[in-house]
PDBQT receptor file of N, H, CA, C and O in Angstrom, charges set to zero:
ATOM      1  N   UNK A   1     100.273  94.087 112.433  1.00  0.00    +0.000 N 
ATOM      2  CA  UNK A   1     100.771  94.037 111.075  1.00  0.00    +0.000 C 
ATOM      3  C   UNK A   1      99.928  94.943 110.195  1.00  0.00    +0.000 C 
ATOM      4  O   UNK A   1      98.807  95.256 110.597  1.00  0.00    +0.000 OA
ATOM      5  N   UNK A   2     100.507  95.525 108.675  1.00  0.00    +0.000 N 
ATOM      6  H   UNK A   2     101.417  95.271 108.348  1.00  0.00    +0.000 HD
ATOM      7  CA  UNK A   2      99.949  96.519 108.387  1.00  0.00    +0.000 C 
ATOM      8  C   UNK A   2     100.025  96.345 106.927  1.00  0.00    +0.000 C 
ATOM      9  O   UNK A   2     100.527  97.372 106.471  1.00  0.00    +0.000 OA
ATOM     10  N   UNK A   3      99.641  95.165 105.607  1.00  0.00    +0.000 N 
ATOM     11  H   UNK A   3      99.233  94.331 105.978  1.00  0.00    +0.000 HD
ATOM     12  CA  UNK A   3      99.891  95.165 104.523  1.00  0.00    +0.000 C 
ATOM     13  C   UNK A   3      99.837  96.372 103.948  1.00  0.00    +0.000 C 
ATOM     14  O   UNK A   3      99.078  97.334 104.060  1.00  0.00    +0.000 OA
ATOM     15  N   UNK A   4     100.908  96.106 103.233  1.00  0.00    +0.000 N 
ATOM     16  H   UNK A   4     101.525  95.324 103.142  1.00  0.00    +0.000 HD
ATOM     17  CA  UNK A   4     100.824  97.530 101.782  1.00  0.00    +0.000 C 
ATOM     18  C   UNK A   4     101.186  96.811 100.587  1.00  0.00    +0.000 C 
ATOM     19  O   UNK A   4     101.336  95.600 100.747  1.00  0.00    +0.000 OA
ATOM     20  N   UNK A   5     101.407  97.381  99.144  1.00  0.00    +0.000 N 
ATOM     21  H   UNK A   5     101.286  98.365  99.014  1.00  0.00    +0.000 HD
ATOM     22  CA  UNK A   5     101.612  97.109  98.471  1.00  0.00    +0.000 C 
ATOM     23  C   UNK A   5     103.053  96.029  98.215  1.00  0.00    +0.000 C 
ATOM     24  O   UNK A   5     104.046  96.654  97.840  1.00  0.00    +0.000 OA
ATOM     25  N   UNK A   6     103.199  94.891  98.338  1.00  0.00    +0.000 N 
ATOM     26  H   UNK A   6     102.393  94.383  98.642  1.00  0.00    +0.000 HD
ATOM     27  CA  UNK A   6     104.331  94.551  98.377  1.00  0.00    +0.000 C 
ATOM     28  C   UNK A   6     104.938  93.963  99.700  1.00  0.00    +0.000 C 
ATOM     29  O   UNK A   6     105.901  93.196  99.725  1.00  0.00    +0.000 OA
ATOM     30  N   UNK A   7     104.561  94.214 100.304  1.00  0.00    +0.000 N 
ATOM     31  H   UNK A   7     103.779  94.837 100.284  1.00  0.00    +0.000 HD
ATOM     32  CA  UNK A   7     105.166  94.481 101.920  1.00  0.00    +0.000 C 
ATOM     33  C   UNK A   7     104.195  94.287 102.877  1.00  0.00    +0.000 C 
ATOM     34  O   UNK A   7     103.082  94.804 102.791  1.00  0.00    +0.000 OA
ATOM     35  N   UNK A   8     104.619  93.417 103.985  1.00  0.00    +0.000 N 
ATOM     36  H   UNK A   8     105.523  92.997 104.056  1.00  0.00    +0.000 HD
ATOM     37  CA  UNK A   8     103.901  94.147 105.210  1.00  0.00    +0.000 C 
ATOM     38  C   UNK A   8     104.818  94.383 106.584  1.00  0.00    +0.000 C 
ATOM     39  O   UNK A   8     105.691  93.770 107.197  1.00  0.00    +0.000 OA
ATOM     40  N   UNK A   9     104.076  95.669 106.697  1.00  0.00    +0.000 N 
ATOM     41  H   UNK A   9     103.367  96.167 106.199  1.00  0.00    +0.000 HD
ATOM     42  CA  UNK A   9     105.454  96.445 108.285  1.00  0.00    +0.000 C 
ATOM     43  C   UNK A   9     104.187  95.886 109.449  1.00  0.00    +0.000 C 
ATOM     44  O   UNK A   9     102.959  95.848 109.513  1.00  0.00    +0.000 OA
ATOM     45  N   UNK A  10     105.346  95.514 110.252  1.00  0.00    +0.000 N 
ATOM     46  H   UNK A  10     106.344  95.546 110.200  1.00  0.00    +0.000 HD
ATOM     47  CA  UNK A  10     104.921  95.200 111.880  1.00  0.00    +0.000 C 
ATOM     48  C   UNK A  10     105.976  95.564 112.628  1.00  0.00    +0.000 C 
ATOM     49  O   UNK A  10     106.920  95.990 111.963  1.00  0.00    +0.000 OA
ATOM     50  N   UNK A  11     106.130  95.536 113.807  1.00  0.00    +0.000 N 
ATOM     51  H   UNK A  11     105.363  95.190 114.347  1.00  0.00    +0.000 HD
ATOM     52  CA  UNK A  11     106.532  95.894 114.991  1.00  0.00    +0.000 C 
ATOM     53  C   UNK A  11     107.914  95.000 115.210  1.00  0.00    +0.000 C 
ATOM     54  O   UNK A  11     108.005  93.781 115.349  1.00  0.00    +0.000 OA
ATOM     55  N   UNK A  12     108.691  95.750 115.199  1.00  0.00    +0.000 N 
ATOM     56  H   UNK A  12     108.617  96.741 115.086  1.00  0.00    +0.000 HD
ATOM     57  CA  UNK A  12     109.923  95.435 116.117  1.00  0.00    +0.000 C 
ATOM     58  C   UNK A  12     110.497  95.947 117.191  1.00  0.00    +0.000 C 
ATOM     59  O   UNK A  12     110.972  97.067 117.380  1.00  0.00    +0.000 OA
ATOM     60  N   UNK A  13     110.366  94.580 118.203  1.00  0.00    +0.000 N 
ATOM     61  H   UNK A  13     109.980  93.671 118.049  1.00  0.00    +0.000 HD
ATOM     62  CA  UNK A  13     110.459  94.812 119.548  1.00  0.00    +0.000 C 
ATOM     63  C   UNK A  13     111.956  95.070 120.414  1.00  0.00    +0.000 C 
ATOM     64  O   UNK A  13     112.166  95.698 121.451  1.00  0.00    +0.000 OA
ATOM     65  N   UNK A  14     112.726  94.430 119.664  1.00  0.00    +0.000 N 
ATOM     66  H   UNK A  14     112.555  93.919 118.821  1.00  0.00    +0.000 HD
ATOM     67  CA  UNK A  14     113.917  94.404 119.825  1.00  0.00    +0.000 C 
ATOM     68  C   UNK A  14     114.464  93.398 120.265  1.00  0.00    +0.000 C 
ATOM     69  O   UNK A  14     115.669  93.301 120.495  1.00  0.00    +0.000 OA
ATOM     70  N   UNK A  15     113.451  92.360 120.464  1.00  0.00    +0.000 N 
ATOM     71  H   UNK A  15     112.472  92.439 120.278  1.00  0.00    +0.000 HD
ATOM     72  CA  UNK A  15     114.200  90.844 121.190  1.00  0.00    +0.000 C 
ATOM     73  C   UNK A  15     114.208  90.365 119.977  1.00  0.00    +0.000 C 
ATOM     74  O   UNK A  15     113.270  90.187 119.200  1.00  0.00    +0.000 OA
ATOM     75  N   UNK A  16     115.898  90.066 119.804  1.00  0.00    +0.000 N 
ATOM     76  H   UNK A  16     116.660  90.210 120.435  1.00  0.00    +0.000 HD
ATOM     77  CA  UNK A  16     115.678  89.300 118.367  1.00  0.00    +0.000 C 
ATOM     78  C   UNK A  16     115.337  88.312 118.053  1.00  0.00    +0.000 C 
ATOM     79  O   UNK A  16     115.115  88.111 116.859  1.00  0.00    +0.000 OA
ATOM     80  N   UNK A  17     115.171  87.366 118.946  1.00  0.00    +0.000 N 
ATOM     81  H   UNK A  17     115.350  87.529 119.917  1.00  0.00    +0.000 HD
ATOM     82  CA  UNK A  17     114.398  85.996 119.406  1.00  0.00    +0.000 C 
ATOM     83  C   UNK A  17     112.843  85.633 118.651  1.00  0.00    +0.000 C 
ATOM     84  O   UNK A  17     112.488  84.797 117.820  1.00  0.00    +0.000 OA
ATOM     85  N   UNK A  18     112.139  86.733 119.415  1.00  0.00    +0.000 N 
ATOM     86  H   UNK A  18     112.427  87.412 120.090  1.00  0.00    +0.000 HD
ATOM     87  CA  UNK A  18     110.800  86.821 119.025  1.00  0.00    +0.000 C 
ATOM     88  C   UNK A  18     110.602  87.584 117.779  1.00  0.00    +0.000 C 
ATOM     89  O   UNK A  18     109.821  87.093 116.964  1.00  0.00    +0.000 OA
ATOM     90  N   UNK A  19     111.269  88.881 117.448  1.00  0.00    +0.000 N 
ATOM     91  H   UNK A  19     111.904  89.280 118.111  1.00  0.00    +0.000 HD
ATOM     92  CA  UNK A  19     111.167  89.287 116.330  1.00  0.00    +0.000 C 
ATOM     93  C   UNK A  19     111.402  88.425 115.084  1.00  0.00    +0.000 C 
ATOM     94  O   UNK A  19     110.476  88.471 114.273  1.00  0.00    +0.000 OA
ATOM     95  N   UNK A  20     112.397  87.683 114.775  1.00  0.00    +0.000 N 
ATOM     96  H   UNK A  20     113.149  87.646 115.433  1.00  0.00    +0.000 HD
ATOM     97  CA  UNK A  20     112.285  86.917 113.816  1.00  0.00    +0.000 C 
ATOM     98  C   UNK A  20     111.500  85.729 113.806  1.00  0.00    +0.000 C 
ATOM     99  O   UNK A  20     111.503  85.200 112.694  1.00  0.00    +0.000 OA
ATOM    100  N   UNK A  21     110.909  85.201 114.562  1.00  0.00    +0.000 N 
ATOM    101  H   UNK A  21     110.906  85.631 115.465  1.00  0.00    +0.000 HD
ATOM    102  CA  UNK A  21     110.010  84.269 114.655  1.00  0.00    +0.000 C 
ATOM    103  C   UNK A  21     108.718  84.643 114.240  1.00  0.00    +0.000 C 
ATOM    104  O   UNK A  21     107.914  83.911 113.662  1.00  0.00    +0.000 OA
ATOM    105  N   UNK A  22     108.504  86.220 114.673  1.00  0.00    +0.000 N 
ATOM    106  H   UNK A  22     109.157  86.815 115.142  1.00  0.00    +0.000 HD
ATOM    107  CA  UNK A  22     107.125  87.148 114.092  1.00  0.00    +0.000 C 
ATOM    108  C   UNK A  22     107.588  87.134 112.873  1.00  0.00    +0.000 C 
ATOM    109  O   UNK A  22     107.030  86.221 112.265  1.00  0.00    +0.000 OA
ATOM    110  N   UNK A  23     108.326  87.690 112.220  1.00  0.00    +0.000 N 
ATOM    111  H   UNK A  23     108.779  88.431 112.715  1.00  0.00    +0.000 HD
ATOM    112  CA  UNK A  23     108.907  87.784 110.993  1.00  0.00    +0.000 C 
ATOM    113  C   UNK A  23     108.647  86.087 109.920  1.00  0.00    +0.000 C 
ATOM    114  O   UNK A  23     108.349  86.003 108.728  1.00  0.00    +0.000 OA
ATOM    115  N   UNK A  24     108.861  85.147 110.761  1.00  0.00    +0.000 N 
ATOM    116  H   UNK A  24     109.102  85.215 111.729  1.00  0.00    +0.000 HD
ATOM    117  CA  UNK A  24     108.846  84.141 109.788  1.00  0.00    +0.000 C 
ATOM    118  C   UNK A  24     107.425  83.542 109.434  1.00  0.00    +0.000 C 
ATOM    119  O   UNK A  24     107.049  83.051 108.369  1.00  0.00    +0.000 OA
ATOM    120  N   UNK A  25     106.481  83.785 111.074  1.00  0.00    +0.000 N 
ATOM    121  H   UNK A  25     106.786  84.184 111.939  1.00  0.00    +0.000 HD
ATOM    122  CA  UNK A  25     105.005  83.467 111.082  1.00  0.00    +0.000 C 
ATOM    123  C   UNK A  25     104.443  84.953 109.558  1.00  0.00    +0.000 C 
ATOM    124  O   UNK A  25     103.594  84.806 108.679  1.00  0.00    +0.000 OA
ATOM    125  N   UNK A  26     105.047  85.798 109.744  1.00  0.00    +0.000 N 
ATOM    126  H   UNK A  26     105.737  85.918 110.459  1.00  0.00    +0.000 HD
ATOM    127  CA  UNK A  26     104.422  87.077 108.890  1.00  0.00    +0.000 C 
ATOM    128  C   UNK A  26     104.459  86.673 107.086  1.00  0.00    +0.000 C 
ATOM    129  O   UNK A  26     103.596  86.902 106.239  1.00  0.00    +0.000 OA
ATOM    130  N   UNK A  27     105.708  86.049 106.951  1.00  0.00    +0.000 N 
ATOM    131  H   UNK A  27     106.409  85.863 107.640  1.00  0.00    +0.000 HD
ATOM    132  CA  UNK A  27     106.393  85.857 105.960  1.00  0.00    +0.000 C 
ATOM    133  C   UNK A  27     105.506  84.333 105.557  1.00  0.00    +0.000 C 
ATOM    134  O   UNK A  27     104.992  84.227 104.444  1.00  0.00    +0.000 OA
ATOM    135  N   UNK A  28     105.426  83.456 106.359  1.00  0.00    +0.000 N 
ATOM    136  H   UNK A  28     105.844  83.542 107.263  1.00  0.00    +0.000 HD
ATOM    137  CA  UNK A  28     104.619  82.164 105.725  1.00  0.00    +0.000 C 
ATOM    138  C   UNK A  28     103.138  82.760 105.414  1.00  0.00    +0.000 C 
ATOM    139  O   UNK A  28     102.589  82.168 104.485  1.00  0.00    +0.000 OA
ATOM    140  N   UNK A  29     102.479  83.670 105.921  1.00  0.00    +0.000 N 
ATOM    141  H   UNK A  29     102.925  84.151 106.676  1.00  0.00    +0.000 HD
ATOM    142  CA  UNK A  29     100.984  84.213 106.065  1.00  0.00    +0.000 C 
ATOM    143  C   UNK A  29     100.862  84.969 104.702  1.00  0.00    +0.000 C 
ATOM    144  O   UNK A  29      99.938  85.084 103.898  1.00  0.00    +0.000 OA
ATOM    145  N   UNK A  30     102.034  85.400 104.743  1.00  0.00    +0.000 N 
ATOM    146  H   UNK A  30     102.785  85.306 105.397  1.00  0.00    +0.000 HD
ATOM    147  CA  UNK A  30     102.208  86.962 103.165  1.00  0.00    +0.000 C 
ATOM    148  C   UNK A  30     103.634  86.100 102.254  1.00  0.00    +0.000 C 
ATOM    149  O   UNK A  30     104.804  86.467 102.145  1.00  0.00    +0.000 OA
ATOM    150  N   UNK A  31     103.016  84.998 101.772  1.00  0.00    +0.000 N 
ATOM    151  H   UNK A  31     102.065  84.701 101.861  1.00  0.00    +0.000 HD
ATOM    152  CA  UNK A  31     104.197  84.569 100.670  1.00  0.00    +0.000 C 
ATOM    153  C   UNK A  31     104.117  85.600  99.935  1.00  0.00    +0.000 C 
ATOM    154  O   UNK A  31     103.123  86.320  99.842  1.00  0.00    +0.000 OA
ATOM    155  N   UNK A  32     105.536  85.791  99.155  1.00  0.00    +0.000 N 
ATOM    156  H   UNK A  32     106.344  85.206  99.230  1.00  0.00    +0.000 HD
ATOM    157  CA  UNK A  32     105.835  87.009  98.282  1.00  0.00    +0.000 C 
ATOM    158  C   UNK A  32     105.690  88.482  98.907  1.00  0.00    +0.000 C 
ATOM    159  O   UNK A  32     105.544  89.396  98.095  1.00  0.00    +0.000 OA
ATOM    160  N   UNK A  33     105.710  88.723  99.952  1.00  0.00    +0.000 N 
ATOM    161  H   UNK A  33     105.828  87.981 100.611  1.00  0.00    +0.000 HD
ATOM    162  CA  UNK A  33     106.031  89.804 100.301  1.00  0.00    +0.000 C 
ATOM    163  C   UNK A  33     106.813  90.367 101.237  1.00  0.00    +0.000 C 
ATOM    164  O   UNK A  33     106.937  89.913 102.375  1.00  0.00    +0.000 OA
ATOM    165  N   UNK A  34     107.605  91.786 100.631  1.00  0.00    +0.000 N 
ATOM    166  H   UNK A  34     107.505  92.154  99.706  1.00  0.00    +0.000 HD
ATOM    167  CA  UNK A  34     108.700  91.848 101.987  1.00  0.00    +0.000 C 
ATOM    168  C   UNK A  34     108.154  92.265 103.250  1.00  0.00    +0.000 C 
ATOM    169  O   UNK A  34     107.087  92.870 103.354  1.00  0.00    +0.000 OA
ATOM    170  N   UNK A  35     109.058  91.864 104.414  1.00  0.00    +0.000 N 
ATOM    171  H   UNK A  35     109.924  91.373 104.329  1.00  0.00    +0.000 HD
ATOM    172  CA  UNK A  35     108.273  91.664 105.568  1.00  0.00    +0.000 C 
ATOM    173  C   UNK A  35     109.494  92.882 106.334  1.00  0.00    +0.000 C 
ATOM    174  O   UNK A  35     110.650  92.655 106.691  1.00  0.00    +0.000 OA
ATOM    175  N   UNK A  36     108.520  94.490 106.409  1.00  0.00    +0.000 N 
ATOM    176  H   UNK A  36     107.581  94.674 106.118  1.00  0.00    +0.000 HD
ATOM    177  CA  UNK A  36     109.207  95.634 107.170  1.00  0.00    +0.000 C 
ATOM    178  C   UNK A  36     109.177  95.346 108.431  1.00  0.00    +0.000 C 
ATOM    179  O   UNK A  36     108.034  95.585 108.820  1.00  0.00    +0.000 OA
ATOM    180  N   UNK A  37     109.960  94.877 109.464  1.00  0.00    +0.000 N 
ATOM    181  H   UNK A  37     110.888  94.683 109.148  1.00  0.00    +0.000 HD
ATOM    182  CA  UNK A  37     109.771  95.228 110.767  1.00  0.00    +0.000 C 
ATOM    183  C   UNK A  37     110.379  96.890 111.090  1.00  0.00    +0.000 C 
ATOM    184  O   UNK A  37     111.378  97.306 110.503  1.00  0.00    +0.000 OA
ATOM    185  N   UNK A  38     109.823  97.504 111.826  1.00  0.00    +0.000 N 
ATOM    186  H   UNK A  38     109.011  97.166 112.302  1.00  0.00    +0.000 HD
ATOM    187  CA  UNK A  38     109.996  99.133 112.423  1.00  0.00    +0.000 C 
ATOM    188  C   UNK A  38     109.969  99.265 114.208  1.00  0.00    +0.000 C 
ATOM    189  O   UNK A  38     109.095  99.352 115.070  1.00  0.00    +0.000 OA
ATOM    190  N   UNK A  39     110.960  99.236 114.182  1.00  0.00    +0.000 N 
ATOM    191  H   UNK A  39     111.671  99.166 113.481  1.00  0.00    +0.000 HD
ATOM    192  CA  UNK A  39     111.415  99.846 115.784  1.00  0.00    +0.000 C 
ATOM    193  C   UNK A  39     110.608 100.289 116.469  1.00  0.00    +0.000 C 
ATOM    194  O   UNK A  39     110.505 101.513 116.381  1.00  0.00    +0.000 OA
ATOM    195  N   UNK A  40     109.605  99.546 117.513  1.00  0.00    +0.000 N 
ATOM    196  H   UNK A  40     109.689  98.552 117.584  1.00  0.00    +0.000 HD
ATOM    197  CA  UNK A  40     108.842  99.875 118.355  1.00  0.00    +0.000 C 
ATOM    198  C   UNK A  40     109.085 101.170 118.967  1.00  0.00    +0.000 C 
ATOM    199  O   UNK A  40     108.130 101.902 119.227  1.00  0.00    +0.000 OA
ATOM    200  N   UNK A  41     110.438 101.562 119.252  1.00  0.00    +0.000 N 
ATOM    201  H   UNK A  41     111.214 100.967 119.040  1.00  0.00    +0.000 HD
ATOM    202  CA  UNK A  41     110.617 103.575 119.084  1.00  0.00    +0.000 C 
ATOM    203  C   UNK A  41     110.267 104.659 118.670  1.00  0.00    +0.000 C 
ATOM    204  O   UNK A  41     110.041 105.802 119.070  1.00  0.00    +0.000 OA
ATOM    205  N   UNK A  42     110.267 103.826 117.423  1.00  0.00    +0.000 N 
ATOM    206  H   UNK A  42     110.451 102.898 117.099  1.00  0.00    +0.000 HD
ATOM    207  CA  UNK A  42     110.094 105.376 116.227  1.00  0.00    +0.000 C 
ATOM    208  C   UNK A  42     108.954 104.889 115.944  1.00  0.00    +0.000 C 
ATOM    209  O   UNK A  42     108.713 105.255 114.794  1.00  0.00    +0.000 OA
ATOM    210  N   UNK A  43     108.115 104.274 116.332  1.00  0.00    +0.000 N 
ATOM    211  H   UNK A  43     108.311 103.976 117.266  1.00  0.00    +0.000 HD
ATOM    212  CA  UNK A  43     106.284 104.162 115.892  1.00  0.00    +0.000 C 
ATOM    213  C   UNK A  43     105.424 105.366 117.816  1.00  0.00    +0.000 C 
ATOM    214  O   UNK A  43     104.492 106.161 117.934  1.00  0.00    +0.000 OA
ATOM    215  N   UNK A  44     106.386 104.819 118.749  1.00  0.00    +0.000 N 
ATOM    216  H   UNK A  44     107.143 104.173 118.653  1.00  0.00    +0.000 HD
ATOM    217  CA  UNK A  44     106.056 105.679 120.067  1.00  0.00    +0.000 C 
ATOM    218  C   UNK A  44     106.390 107.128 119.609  1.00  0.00    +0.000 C 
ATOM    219  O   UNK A  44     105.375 107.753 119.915  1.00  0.00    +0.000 OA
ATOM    220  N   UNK A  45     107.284 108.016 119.030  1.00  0.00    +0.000 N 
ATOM    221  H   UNK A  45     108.109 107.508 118.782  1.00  0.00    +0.000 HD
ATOM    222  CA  UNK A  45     107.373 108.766 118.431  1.00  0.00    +0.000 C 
ATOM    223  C   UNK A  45     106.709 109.253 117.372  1.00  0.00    +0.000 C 
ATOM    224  O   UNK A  45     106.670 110.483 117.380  1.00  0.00    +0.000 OA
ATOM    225  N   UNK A  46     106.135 108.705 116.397  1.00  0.00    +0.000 N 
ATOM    226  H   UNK A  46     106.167 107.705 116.390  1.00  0.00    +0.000 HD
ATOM    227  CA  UNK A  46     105.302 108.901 115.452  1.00  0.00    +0.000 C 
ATOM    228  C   UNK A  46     103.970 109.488 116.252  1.00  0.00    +0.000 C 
ATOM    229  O   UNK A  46     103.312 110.507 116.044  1.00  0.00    +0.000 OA
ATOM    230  N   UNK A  47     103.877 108.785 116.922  1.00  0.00    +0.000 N 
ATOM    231  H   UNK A  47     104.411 107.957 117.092  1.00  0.00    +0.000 HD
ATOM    232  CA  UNK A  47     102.234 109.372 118.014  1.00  0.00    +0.000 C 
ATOM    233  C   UNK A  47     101.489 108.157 117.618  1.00  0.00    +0.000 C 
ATOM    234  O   UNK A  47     100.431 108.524 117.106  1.00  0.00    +0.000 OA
ATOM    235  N   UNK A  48     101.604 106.635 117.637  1.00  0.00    +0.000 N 
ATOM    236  H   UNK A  48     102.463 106.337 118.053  1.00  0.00    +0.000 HD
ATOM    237  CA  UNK A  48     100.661 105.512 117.688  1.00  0.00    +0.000 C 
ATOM    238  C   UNK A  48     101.660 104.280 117.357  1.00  0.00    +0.000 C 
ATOM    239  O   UNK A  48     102.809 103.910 117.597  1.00  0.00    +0.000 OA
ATOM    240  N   UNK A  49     100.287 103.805 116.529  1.00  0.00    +0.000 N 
ATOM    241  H   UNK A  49      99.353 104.106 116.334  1.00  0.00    +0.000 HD
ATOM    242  CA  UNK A  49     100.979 102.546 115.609  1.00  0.00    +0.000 C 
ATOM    243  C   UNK A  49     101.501 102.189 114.212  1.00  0.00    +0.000 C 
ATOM    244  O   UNK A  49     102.244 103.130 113.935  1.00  0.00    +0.000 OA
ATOM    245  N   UNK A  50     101.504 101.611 113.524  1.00  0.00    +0.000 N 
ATOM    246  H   UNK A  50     100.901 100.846 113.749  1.00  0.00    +0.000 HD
ATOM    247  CA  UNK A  50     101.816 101.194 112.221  1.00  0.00    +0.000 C 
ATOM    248  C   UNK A  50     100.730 102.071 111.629  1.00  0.00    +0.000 C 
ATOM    249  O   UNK A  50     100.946 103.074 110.948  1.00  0.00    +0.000 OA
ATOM    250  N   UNK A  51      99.645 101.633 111.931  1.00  0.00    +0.000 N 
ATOM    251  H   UNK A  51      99.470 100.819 112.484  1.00  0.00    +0.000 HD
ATOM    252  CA  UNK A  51      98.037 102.323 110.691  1.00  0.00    +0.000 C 
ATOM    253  C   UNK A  51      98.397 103.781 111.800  1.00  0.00    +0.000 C 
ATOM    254  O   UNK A  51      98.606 104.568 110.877  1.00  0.00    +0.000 OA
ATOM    255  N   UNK A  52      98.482 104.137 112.327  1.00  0.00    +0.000 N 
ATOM    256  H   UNK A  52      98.312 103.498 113.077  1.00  0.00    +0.000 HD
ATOM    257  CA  UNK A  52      98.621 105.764 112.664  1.00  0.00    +0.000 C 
ATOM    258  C   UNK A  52      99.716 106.307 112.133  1.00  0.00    +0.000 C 
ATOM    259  O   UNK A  52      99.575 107.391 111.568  1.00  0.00    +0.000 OA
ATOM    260  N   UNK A  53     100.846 105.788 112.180  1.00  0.00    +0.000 N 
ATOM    261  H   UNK A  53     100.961 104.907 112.639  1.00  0.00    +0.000 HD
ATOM    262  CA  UNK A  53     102.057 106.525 111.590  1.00  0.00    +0.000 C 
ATOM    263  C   UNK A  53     101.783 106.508 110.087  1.00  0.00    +0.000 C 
ATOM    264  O   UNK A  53     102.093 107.646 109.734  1.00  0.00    +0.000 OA
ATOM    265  N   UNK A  54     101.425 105.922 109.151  1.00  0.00    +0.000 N 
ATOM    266  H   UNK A  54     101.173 104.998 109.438  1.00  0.00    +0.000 HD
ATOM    267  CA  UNK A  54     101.512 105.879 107.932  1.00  0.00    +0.000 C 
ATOM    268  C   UNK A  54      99.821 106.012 107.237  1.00  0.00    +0.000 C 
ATOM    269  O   UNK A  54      99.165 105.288 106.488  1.00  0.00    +0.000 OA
ATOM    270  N   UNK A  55      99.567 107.283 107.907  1.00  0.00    +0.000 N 
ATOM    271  H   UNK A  55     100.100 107.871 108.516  1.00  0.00    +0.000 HD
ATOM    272  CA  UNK A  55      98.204 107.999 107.706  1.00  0.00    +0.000 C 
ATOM    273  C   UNK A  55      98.829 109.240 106.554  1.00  0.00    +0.000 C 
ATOM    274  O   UNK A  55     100.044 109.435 106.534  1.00  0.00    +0.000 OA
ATOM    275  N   UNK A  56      97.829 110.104 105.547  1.00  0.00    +0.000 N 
ATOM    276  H   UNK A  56      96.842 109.945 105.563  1.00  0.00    +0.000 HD
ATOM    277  CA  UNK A  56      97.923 110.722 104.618  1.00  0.00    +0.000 C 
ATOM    278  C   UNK A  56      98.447 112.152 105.759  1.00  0.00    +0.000 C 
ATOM    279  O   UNK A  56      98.077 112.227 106.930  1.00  0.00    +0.000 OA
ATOM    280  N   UNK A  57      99.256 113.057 105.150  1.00  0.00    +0.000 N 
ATOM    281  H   UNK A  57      99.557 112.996 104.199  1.00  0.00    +0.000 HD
ATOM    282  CA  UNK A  57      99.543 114.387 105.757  1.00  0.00    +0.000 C 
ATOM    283  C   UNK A  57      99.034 115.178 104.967  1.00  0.00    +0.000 C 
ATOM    284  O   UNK A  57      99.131 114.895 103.773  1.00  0.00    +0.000 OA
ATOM    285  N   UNK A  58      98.428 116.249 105.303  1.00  0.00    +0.000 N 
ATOM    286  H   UNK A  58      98.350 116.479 106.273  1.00  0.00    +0.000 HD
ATOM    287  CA  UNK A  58      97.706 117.669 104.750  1.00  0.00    +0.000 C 
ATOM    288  C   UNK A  58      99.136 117.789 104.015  1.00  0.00    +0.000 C 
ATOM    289  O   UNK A  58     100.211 117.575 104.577  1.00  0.00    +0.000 OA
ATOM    290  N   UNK A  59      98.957 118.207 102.532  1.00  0.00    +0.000 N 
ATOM    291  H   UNK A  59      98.085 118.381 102.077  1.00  0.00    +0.000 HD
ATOM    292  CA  UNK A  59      99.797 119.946 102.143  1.00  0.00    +0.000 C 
ATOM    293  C   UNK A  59     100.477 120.857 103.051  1.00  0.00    +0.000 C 
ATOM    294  O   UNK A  59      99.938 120.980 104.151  1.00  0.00    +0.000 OA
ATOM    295  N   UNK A  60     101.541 121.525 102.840  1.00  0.00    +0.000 N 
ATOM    296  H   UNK A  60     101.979 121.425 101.947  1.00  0.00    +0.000 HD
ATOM    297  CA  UNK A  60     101.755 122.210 103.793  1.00  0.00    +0.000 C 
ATOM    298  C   UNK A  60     102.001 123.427 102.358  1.00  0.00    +0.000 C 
ATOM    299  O   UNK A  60     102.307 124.597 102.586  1.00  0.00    +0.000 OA
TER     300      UNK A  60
């Protein structure tokens, strides 16, 4: 899990079973905040995890 302002993003696995159950443990832990789950895909693509994908990018 990865608080931000408002929010915290964690991992979605795709079993919807367990994902919303993470989701509800996330959600009682972080009252008042929305709870991002992100496609365990597109974080393997990013090149890591939650705190690696949503690192600062140089200027281009």
């Amino acid at each position: 899990m990865y608080p931000v302002n408002g929010a915290v993003m964690m991992i979605q696995t795709g079993n919807s079973a367990t994902d919303t159950a993470a989701a509800a443990v996330a959600a009682s832990a972080f009252p008042g905040r929305a709870i991002v789950q992100i496609p365990l895909p597109s974080l393997d693509q990013g090149g890591g995890g939650i705190h690696c994908v949503t690192q600062q990018q140089p200027q281009s």
